[in-house]
N, C-alpha and C positions, 0 to 999 in steps of 0.2 A: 520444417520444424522450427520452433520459437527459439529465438538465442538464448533466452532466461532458461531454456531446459537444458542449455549447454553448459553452462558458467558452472565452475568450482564454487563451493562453497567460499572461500575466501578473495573471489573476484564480486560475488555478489555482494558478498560482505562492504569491501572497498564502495562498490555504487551505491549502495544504499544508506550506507552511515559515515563511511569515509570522507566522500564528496560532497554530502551536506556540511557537518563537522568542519572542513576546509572552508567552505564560502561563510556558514558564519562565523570563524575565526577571522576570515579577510573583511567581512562585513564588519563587526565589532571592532576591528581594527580602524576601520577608516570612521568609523562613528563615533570612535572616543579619540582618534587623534585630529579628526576636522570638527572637533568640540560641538557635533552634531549629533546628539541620541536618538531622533529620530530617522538617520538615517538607514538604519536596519529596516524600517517600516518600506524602504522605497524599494530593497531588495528582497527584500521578505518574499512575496510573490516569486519571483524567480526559482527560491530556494526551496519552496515549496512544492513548483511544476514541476520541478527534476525528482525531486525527495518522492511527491504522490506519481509520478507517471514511471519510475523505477518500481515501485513497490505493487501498484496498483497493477503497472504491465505484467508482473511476476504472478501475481493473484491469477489474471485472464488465461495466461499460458498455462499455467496447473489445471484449471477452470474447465479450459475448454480444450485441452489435450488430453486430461487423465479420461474424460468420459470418453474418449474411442478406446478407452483398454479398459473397462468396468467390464464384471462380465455378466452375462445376458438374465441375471436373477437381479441385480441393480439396477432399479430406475430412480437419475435423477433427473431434475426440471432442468435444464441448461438454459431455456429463457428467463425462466426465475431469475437463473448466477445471474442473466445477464443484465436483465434491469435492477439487480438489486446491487451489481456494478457499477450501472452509468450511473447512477442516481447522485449515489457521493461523489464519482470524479466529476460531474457537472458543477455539484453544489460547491466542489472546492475549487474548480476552477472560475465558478461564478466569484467564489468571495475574495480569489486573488485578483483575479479583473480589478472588482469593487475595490480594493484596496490602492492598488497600483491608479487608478484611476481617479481617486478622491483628489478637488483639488485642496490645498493646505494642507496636505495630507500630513502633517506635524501635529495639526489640532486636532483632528481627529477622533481620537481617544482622552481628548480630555470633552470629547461632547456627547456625554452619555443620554442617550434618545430612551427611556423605558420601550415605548411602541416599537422600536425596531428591535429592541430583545426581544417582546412577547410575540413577534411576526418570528424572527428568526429560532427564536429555543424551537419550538414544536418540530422542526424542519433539522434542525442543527441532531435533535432524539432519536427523527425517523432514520438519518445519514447513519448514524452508529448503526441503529439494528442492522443497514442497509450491509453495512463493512464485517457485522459481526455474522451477519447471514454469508457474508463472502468467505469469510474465516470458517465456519460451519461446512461448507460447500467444498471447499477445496481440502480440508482434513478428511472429511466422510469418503471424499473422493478417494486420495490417497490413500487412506487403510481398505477401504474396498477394493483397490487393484493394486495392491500388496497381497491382501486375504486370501483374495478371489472368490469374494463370499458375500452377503447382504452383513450388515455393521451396527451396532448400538454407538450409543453414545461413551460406554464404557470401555467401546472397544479403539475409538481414536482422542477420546478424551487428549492424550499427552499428546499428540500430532496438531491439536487444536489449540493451544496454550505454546506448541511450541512456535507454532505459525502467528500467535497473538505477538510474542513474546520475542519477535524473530531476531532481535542482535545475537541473541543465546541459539532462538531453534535454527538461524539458517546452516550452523554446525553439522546441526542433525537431521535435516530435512531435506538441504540442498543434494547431499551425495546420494540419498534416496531418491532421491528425480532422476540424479545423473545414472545411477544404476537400471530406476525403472525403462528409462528414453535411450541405454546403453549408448549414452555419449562418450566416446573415446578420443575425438578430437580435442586437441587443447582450443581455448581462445583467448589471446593473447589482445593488450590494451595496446 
């Protein structure tokens, strides 16, 4: 079983918004007292792989645990969840690369290229659906093996906004994991 299916609510809480929140407080810190503002940019990328492979892990573990508890009148695509998974952690761990690896990486952003917006919007549009289909997939999931029944949209709607929305829904979404996966072990940091 996935450790994301163990965690309390307010341990996930801490990795997810906590320990970002920290590094760029420490980040900002050292970039306004070594009179250097673009040095945020050089840890940015860092801050990012833990932030999306926290959040994103959490997505997978719902994803593709809740479908062994659906029951046998629910079919969903699970190869679907899953390349419509990879697709944005690639594309974001491409653009952290890109980033991390630019050299001058100061200049940067002040060298605004049109063609490489018009290359990357279309890409940057399909990533969201890709994230919003993930968010789709793991709420339908959920109230479907809460229900134990086939689901509208009416009927996980708030499960879907609270998982968009997750500083607020990992409150109320997290102890319903730990319920559905009867995790009783604590996990301690």
């Amino acid at each position: 079983m996935n450790i994301f299916l163990k965690l309390k609510h307010w341990q996930l809480f801490i990795l997810t918004f906590g320990i970002p929140v920290i590094f760029e407080i420490i980040f900002m810190r050292e970039a306004i007292s070594g009179n250097n503002p673009w040095m945020f940019f050089k840890y940015f990328p860092v801050m990012m792989i833990i932030y999306v492979g926290i959040i994103f892990g959490w997505f997978y573990a719902l994803g593709t645990n809740l479908q062994k508890k659906l029951p046998e009148t629910v079919k969903m695509n699970l190869t679907r969840f899953r390349w419509f998974f990879f697709i944005p952690v690639a594309y974001i761990l491409f653009f952290c690369w890109v980033i991390f690896n630019i050299p001058g990486n100061e200049n940067f952003m002040l060298q605004f290229n049109p063609l490489i917006f018009l290359a990357i919007f279309p890409v940057h549009l399909f990533c969201m659906f890709c994230i919003f289909y993930c968010l789709y997939f793991v709420s339908k999931s959920l109230k479907s093996v809460e229900l134990q029944r086939p689901v509208t949209f009416s009927d996980f709607a708030g499960e879907f906004f609270l998982i968009w929305f997750l500083p607020i829904g990992v409150w109320i979404i997290q102890p319903r994991i730990n319920k559905l996966f009867n995790t009783n072990q604590e996990i301690s940091f």
